[in-house]
Legacy VTK file of the C-alpha trace (Angstrom):
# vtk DataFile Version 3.0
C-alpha trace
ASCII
DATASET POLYDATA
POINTS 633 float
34.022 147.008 80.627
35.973 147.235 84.117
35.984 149.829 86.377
38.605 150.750 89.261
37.714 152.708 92.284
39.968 154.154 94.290
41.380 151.754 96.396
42.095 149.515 93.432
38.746 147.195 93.151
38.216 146.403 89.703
34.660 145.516 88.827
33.106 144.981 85.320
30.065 146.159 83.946
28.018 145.886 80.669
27.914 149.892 80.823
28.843 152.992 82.148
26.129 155.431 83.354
27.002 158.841 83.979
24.850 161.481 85.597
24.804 164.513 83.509
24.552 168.722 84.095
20.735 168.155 84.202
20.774 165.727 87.068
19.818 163.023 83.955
22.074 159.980 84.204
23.776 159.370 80.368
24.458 156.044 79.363
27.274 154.919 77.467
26.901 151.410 76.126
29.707 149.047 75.356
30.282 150.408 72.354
32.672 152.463 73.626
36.109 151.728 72.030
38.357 154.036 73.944
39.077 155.352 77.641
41.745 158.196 78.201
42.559 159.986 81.881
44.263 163.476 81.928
45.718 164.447 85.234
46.973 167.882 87.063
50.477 168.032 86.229
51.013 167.148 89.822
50.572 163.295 88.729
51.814 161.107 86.010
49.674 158.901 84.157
50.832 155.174 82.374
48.168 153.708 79.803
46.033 156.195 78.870
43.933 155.482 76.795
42.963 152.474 77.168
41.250 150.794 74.424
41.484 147.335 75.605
40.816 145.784 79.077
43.663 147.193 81.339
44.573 149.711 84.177
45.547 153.406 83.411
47.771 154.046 86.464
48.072 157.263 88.248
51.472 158.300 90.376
52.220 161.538 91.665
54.594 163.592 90.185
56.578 165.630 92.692
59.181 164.992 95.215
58.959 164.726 99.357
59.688 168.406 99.287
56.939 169.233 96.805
53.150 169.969 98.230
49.907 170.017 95.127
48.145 173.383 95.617
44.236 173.686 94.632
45.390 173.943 91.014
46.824 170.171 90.809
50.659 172.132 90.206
53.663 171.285 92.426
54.648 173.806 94.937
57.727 173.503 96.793
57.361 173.841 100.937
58.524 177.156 102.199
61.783 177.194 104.355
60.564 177.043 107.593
61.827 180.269 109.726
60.897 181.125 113.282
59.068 178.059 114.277
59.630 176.564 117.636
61.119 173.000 116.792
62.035 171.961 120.060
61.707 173.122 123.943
63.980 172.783 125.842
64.147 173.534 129.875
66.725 174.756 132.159
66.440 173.957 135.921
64.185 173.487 138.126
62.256 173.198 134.978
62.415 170.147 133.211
61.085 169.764 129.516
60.530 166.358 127.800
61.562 167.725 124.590
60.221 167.039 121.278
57.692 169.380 119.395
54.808 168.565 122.275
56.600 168.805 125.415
55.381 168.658 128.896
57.163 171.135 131.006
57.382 170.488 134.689
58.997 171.609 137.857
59.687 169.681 140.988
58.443 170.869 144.256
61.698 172.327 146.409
63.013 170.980 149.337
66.116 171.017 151.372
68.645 169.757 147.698
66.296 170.758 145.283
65.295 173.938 143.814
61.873 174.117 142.649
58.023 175.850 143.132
57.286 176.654 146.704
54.612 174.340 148.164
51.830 175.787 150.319
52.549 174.045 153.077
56.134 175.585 153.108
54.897 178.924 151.802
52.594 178.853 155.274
56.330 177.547 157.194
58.306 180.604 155.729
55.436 183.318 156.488
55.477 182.444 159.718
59.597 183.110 160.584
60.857 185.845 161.796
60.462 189.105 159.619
63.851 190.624 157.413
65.548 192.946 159.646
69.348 194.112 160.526
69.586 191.816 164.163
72.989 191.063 166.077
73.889 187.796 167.129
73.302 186.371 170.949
76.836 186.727 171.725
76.719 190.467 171.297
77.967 191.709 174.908
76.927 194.858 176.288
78.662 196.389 179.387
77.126 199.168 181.748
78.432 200.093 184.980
80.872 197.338 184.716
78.665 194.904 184.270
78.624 192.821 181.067
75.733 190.653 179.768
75.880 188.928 175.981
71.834 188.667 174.665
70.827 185.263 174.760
68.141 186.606 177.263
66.691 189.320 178.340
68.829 191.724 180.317
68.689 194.394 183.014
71.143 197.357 183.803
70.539 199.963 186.966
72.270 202.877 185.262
73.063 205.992 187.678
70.447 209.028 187.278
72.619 211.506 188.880
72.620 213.906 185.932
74.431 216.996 187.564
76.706 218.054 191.020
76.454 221.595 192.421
78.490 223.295 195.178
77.573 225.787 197.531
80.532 227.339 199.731
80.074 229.403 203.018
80.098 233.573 203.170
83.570 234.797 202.318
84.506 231.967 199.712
83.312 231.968 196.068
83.159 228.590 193.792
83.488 228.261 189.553
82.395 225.321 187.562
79.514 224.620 189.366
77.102 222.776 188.600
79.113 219.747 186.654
76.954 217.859 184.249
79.711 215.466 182.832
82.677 215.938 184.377
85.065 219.051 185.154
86.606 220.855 188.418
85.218 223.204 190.881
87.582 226.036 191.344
86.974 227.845 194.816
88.419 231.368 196.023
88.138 233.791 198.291
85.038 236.899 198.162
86.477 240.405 197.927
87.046 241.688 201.943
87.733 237.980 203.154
91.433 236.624 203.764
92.910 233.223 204.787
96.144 234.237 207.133
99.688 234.023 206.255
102.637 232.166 207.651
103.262 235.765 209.155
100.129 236.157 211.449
99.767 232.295 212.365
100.721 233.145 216.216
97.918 235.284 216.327
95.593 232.596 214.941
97.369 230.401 216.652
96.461 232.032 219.976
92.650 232.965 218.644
92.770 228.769 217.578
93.333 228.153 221.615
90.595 230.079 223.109
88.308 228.834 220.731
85.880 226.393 222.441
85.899 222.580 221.924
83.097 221.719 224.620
80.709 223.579 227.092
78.419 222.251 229.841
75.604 223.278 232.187
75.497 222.706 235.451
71.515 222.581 236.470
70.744 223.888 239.970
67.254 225.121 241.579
67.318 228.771 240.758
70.932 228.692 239.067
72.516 227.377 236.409
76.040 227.232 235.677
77.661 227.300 232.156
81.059 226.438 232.002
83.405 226.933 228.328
86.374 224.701 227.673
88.734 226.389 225.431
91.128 224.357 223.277
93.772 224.607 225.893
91.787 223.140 227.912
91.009 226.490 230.106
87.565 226.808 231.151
85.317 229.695 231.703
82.077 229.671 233.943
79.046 231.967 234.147
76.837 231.275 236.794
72.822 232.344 235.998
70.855 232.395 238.571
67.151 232.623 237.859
63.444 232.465 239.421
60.986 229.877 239.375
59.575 231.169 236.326
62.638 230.556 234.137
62.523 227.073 234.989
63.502 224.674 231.966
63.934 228.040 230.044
66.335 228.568 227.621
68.267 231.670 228.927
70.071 234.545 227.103
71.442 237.955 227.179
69.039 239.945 224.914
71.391 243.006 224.751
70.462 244.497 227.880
69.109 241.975 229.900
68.924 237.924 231.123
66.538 237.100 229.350
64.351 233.097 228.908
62.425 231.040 226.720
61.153 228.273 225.375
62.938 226.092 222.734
61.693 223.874 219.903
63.505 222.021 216.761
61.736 220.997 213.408
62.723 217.563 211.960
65.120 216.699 210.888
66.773 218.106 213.421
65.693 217.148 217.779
66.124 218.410 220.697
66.480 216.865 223.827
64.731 219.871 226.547
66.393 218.503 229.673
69.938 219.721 228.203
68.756 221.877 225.234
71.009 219.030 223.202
70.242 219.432 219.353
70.693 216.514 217.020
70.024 215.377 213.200
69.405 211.790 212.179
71.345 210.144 209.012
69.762 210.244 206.113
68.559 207.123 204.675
65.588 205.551 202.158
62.618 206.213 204.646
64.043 209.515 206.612
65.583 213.086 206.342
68.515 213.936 207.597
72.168 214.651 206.955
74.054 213.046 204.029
76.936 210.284 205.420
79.975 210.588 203.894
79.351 207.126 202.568
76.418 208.161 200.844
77.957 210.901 199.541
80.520 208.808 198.243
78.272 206.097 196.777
75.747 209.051 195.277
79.552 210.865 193.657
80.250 207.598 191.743
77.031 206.843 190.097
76.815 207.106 186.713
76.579 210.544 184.894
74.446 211.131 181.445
74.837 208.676 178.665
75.796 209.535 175.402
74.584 206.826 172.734
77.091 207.216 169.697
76.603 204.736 166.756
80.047 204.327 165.693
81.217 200.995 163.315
79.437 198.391 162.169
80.956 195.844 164.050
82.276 195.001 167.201
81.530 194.681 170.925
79.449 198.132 171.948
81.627 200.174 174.965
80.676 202.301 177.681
84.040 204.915 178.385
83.457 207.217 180.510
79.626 208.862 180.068
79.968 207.529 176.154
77.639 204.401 175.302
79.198 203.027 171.559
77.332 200.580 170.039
78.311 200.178 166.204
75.809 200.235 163.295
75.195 196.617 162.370
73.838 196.769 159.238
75.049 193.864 157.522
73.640 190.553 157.302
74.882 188.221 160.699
74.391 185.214 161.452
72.597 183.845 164.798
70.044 186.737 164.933
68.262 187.664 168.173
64.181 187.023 167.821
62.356 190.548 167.930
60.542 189.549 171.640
64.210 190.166 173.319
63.947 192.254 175.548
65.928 195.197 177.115
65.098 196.726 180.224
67.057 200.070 181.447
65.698 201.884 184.640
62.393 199.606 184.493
61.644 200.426 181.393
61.623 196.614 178.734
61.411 197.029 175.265
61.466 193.993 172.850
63.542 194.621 169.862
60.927 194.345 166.662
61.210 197.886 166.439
64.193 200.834 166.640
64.286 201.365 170.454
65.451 204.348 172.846
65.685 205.307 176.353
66.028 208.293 178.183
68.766 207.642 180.649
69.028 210.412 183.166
67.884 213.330 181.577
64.876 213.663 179.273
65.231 215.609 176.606
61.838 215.710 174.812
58.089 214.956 175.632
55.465 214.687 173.138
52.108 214.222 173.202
49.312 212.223 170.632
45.888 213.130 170.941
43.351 213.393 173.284
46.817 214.156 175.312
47.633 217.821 174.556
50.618 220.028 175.504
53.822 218.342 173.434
56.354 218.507 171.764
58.297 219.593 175.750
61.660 220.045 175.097
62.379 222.909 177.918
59.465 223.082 180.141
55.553 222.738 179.450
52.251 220.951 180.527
51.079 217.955 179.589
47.102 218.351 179.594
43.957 216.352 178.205
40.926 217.464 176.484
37.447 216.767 177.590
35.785 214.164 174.978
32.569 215.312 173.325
30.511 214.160 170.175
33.536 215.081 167.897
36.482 215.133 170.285
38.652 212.261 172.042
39.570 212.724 175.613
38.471 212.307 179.120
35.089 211.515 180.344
33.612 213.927 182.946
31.722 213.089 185.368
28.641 215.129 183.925
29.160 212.780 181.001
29.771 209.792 183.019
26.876 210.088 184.900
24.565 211.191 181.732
26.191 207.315 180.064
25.706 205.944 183.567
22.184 206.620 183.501
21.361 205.209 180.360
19.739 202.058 179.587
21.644 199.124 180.026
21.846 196.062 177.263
18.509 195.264 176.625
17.716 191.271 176.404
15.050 190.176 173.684
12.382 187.949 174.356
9.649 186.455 171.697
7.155 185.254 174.648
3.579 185.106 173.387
1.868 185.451 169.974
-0.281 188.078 171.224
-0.898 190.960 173.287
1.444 194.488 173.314
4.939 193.998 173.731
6.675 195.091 177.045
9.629 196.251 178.447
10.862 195.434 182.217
14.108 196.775 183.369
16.447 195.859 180.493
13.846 192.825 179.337
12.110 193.746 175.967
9.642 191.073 175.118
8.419 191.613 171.908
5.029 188.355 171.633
6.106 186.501 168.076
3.499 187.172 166.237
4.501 185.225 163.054
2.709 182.455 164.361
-0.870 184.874 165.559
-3.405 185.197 163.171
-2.553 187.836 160.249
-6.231 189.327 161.355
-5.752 193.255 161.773
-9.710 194.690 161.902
-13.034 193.103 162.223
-16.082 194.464 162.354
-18.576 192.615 164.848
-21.847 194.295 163.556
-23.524 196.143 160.590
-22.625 199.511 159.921
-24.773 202.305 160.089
-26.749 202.760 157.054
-26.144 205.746 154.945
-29.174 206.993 153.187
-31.345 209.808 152.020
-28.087 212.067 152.130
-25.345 213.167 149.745
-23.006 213.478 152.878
-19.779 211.183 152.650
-20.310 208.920 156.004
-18.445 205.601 156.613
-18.404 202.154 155.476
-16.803 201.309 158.847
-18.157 200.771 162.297
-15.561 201.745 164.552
-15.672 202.076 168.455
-19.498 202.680 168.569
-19.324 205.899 166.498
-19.890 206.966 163.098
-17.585 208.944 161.170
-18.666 211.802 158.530
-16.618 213.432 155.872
-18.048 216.483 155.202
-16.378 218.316 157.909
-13.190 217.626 157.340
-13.609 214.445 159.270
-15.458 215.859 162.125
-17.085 212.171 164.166
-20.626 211.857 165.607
-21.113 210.931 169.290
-22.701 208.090 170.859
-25.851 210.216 172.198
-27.102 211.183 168.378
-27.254 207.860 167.208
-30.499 205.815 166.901
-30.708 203.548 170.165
-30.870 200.137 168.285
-27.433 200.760 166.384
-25.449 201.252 170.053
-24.595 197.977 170.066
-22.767 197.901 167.028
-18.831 197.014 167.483
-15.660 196.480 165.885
-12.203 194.306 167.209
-8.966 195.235 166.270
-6.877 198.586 164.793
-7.641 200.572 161.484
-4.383 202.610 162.330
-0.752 202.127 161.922
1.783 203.922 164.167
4.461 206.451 162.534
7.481 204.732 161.024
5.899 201.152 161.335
5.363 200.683 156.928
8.091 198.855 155.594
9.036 198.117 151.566
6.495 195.352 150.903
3.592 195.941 153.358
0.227 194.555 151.660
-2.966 194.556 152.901
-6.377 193.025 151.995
-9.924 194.128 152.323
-12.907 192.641 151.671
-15.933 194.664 152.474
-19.595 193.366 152.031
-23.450 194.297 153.004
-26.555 195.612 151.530
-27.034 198.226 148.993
-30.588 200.154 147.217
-30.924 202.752 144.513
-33.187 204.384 142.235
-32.250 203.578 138.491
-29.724 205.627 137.110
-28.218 206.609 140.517
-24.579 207.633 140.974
-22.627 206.358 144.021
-18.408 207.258 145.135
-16.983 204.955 147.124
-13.451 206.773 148.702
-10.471 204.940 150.335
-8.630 207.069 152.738
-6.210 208.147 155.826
-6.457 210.378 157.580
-9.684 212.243 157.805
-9.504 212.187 153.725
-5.991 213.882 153.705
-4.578 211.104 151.927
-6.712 209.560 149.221
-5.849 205.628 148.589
-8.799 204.800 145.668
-11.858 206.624 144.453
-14.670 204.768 142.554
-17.723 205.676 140.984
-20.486 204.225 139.519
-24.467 204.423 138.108
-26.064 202.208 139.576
-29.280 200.459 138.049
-31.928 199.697 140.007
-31.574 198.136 143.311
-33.672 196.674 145.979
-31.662 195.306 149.265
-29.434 193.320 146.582
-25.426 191.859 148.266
-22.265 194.494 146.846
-18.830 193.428 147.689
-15.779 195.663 147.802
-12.474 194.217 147.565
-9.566 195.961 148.136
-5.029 195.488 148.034
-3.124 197.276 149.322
0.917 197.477 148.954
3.994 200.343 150.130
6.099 200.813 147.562
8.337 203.379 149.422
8.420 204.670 152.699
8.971 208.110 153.896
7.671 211.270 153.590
4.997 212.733 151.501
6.276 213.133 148.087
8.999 210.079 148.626
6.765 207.273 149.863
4.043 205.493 147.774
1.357 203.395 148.296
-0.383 201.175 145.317
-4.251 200.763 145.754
-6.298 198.397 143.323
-9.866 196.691 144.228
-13.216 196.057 142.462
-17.204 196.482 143.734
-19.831 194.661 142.371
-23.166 194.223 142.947
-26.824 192.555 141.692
-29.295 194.376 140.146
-32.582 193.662 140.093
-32.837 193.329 136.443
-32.265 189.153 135.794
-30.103 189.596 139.221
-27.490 189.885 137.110
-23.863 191.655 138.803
-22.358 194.728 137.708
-19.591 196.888 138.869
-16.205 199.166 138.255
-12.987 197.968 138.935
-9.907 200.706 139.940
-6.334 200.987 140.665
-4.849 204.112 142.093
-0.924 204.927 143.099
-0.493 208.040 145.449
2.953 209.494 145.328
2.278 212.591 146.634
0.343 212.783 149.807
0.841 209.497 151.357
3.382 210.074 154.525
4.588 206.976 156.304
6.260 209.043 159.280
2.736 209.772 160.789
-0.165 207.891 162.236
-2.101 206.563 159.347
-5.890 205.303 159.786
-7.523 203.690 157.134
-11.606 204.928 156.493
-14.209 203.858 153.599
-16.843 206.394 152.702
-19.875 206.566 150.536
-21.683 209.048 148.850
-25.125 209.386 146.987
-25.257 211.663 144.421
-28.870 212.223 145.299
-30.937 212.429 148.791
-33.617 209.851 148.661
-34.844 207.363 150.851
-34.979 204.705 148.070
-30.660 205.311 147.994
-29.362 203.188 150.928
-26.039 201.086 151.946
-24.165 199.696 154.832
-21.667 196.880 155.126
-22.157 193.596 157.178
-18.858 192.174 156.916
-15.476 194.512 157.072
-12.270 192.787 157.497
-8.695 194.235 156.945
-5.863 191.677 156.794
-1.816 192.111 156.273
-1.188 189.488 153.800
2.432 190.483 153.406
LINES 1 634
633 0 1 2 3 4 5 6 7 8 9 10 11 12 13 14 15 16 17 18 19 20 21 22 23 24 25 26 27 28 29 30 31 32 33 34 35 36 37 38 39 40 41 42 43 44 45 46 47 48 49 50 51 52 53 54 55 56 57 58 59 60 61 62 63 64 65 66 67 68 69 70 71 72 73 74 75 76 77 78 79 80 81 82 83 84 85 86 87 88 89 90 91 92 93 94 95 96 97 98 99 100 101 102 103 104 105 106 107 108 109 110 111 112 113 114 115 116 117 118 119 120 121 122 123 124 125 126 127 128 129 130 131 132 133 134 135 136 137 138 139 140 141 142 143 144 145 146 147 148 149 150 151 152 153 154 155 156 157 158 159 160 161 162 163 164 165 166 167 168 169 170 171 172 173 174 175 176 177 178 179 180 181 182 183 184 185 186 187 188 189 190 191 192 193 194 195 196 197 198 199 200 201 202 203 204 205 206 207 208 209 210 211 212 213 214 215 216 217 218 219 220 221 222 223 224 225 226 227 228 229 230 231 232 233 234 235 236 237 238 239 240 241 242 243 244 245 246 247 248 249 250 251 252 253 254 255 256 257 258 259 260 261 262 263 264 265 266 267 268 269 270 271 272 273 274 275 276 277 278 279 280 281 282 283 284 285 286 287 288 289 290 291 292 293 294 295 296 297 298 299 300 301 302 303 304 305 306 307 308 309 310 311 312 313 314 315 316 317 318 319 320 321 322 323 324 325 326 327 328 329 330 331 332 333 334 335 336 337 338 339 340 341 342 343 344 345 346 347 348 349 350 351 352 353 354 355 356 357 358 359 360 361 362 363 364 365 366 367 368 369 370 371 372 373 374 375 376 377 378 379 380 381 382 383 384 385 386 387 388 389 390 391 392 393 394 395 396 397 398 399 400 401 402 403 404 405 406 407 408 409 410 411 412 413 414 415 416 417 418 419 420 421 422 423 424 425 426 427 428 429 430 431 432 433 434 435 436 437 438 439 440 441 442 443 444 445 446 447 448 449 450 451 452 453 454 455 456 457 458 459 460 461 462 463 464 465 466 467 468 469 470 471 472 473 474 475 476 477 478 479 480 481 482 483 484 485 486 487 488 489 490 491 492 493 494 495 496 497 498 499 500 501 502 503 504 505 506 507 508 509 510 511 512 513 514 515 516 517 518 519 520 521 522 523 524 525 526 527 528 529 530 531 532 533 534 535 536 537 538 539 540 541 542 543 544 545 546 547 548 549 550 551 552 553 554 555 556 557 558 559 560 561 562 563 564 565 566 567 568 569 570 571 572 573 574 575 576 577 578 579 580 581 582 583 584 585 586 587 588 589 590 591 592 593 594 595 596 597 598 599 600 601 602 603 604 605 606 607 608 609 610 611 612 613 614 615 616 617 618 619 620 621 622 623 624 625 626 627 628 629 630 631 632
């Protein structure tokens, strides 16, 4: 029979084996007389069944708008709704259309719009900053004087700000002072007259004899004063007077001729050979009296300026005491750059902020701390507090000599690996002792040995003395020690000053010598600071027997926390072993303690080692050899 697969191979075969439900293959032999296929009604099929040598053909059924779902039926597609189809782009985007575009943008530039580069992003942020500006050709005119701004500009307004009068006795003035402008109005006090047309013979007459000029005639004992009326009449007095009156000044006191001596305050002089008075002209450097020039030039400075805002466009004006310049608050071209400047009566501004001046008359003061005494507006004083921890202001000169006094910048050194540090002046040399040996105790000699007693007493030979516990830490002299166990010595520090721990600290201690004990006999071996007021470890143990047989203590330290007691901690683990006589086998205890409670890191620890016998015997006995304390971190 023939077979095709389904790319259209025919092949023949003598029979067709099919693998049944049981996983059994079932063979059909060529007996077989017909072949039928029965398809979905998705597909048509042409020569089924076959019962002769030929090809049953298969074709689907549907159209191009048709789709087979999982049951082999025709479906027709859906109506596609609300499906993008196409993308399009509008400028500066660009799309390349089609159902996978690639959308793009260029970058912009002087003709094209597009995405800011950062390069240009950098060029813009760096302009000048959005504001309302004028343009360069913007003229301003004070005084007569008219500059535009394409520079920096300088007016010397007036600061005459008000004009009094004072009149003589008999005449009386109105509108005085004037602080803009106006008119003095004089007149005439009650009891004072001005004469009429009527009397002006008699003031004509009083007008003659009054004097235009007088003169003194000098003579040894006399002096002659002659009048010259304004008809040119003269009158003399002749004063004769004694040696004593001599360059005197002489006058008729009422009753008598009377003499003395004269004298002028500046800025007025006087010349003593002729008693001649005279005042200088006032100018920039001296007193004096006021030139009518002066007075002139002083009466047509400018008065107070008035800043009005009026418009928004336009040249600004000066008219009279009135300074217009209009509101620009439109968008102009040409702009001024913010660091123009402005300077009225010595006083520049640059223009990246609002600006005012105070032309002629200030009107407010205030003050921003440490300077006190503002907002002024009438009259006031400006003051400034002292500083202190929590207040700007001035320095005193308690202060300033408390700061002066202090130490200056102190300069760090790392000379050395050993030694104490020092500090010189404002040198602090600090030896690097990274690079020293780690080493922090050693002791040089054996310890004393502690025996027959059930008295805590130290593991550590320290500065030639021995330490006991029972006291509450109470330390044996030199004098009651045996005279062959003087010489025993330690190098280095059990101690560590207040605030030194940090996070981390770890220490080591290994701790070896020679130990003895009845069978059966119980020993405590107590790490501690401070006189036993902080406990680091306790361990206990029976011993077996023991006769002069090697015990090692080993010992870690590490901080945990630092502080006081209750908030720092201090981890403590360590084993001690020793051989018994027994097959000189070793035995021991091992221990790990955490205080949390009493360890205090703000006060000068010392580190001690104690044993203690449960019983007094003379057989119990042990001292170290070897004691060495090391930081290891």
């Amino acid at each position: 029979m023939q077979v095709v697969d389904v790319n259209g191979n025919m092949f023949g075969y003598d029979h067709l084996e099919i693998i049944g439900a049981d996983g059994r293959p079932k063979t059909l032999d060529s007996g077989l007389t017909s072949v039928g296929l029965s398809m979905p009604s998705a597909f048509s099929v042409s020569n089924s069944p076959l019962t002769s040598n030929g090809t049953i053909g298969v074709t689907g059924a549907g159209t191009s708008s048709e789709y087979i779902d999982g049951t082999g039926a025709l479906r027709t597609f859906p109506s596609l709704t609300g499906y993008v189809t196409a993308v399009t782009a509008s400028a500066p985007l660009s799309s390349s259309g089609g159902t996978t575009p690639n959308i793009s943008i260029l970058r912009a530039n002087t003709t094209t719009d597009g995405y800011l580069s950062a390069i240009d992003w950098n060029t813009f942020n760096n302009k000048q900053p959005a504001g309302n500006y004028i343009t360069t050709s913007r003229t301003l005119t004070i005084n007569g004087t008219t500059y535009d701004l394409s520079a920096n500009r300088s007016w010397s307004v007036g600061t005459v700000t008000s004009v009094a009068m004072t009149v003589p006795t008999g005449l009386t003035v109105a509108g005085s002072p004037i602080t803009g402008s106006g008119t003095f109005a004089l007149g005439l006090q009650s009891g004072y007259s001005i004469p009429t047309t009527a009397n002006q013979s008699n003031w004509t007459t009083a007008y003659n004899r009054s004097l235009t000029a007088f003169s003194i005639n000098y003579g040894t004992f006399s002096t002659n004063l002659i009048l010259t009326e304004q008809d040119l009449s003269t009158l003399s007095l002749s004063l004769i007077a004694g040696a004593a009156a001599q360059g005197k000044f002489v006058f008729f006191n009422g009753s008598n001729l009377a003499y003395t001596s004269l004298n002028a305050s500046a800025p007025l002089s006087l010349d003593p050979n002729n008693f001649t008075f005279s005042i200088s002209q006032a100018n920039t450097s001296t007193n004096g009296f006021l030139s009518s020039t002066d007075w002139n030039t002083f009466n047509n400075k400018q008065n107070a300026i008035t800043l009005t805002t009026t418009g928004s466009s336009g040249a600004a004006t000066l008219i009279g005491s009135t300074l217009n310049i209009p509101n620009y608050s439109s968008a102009l071209s040409g702009y001024v750059p913010t660091s123009r400047q402005l300077t009225i009566n010595g006083t520049s501004y640059d223009l990246s902020a609002d600006r005012s001046w105070s032309v002629g008359t200030v009107t407010s003061v205030a003050t921003t701390g440490p300077i006190t005494g503002g907002t002024i507006t009438g009259s006031g004083t400006i003051g400034i507090t002292q500083a202190t921890t929590s207040t700007d202001g001035y320095l005193s000169s308690t202060d300033w000599n408390t700061f002066n006094d202090k130490q200056e910048e102190i300069t760090l050194t790392t000379t050395g690996t050993s030694g104490p540090a020092t500090f010189t002046s404002d040198s602090l040399n600090i030896p690097d002792y990274s690079s020293a040996p780690r080493g922090n105790f050693a002791q040089t000699a054996k310890s004393v040995p502690i025996t027959n007693t059930t008295e805590a007493q130290s593991l550590i030979y320290v500065n030639f003395e021995r330490r006991v516990d029972n006291d509450g830490g109470v330390t044996e002299s030199l004098d009651c020690m045996e005279p062959e166990l003087r010489n025993y010595g330690s190098v280095g520090s059990l101690s560590v000053p207040a605030n030194s721990f940090r996070v981390g600290d770890s220490f080591h201690v290994n701790l070896s010598g020679y130990i003895s004990s009845q069978n059966n006999q119980g020993i405590e071996i107590r790490v501690m600071a401070n006189g036993g007021a902080t406990v680091l470890a306790l361990a206990s143990t029976t011993l077996a027997t023991v006769t002069n047989k090697f015990f090692d203590l080993v010992i870690t330290f590490t901080v945990r926390a630092i502080g006081s007691a209750g908030v720092a901690k201090i981890a403590t683990s360590g084993q001690f072993t020793y051989s018994k006589d027994a097959s000189n086998a070793f035995e021991g205890t091992d221990f790990i303690y955490i205080n949390e409670d009493t360890f205090d890191t703000t006060i000068y620890n010392t580190l001690d080692i104690t044993a203690q016998w449960a019983d007094a015997s003379t057989l119990n006995s042990i001292h170290s050899e070897i004691f060495t304390l090391q930081k290891i971190y």
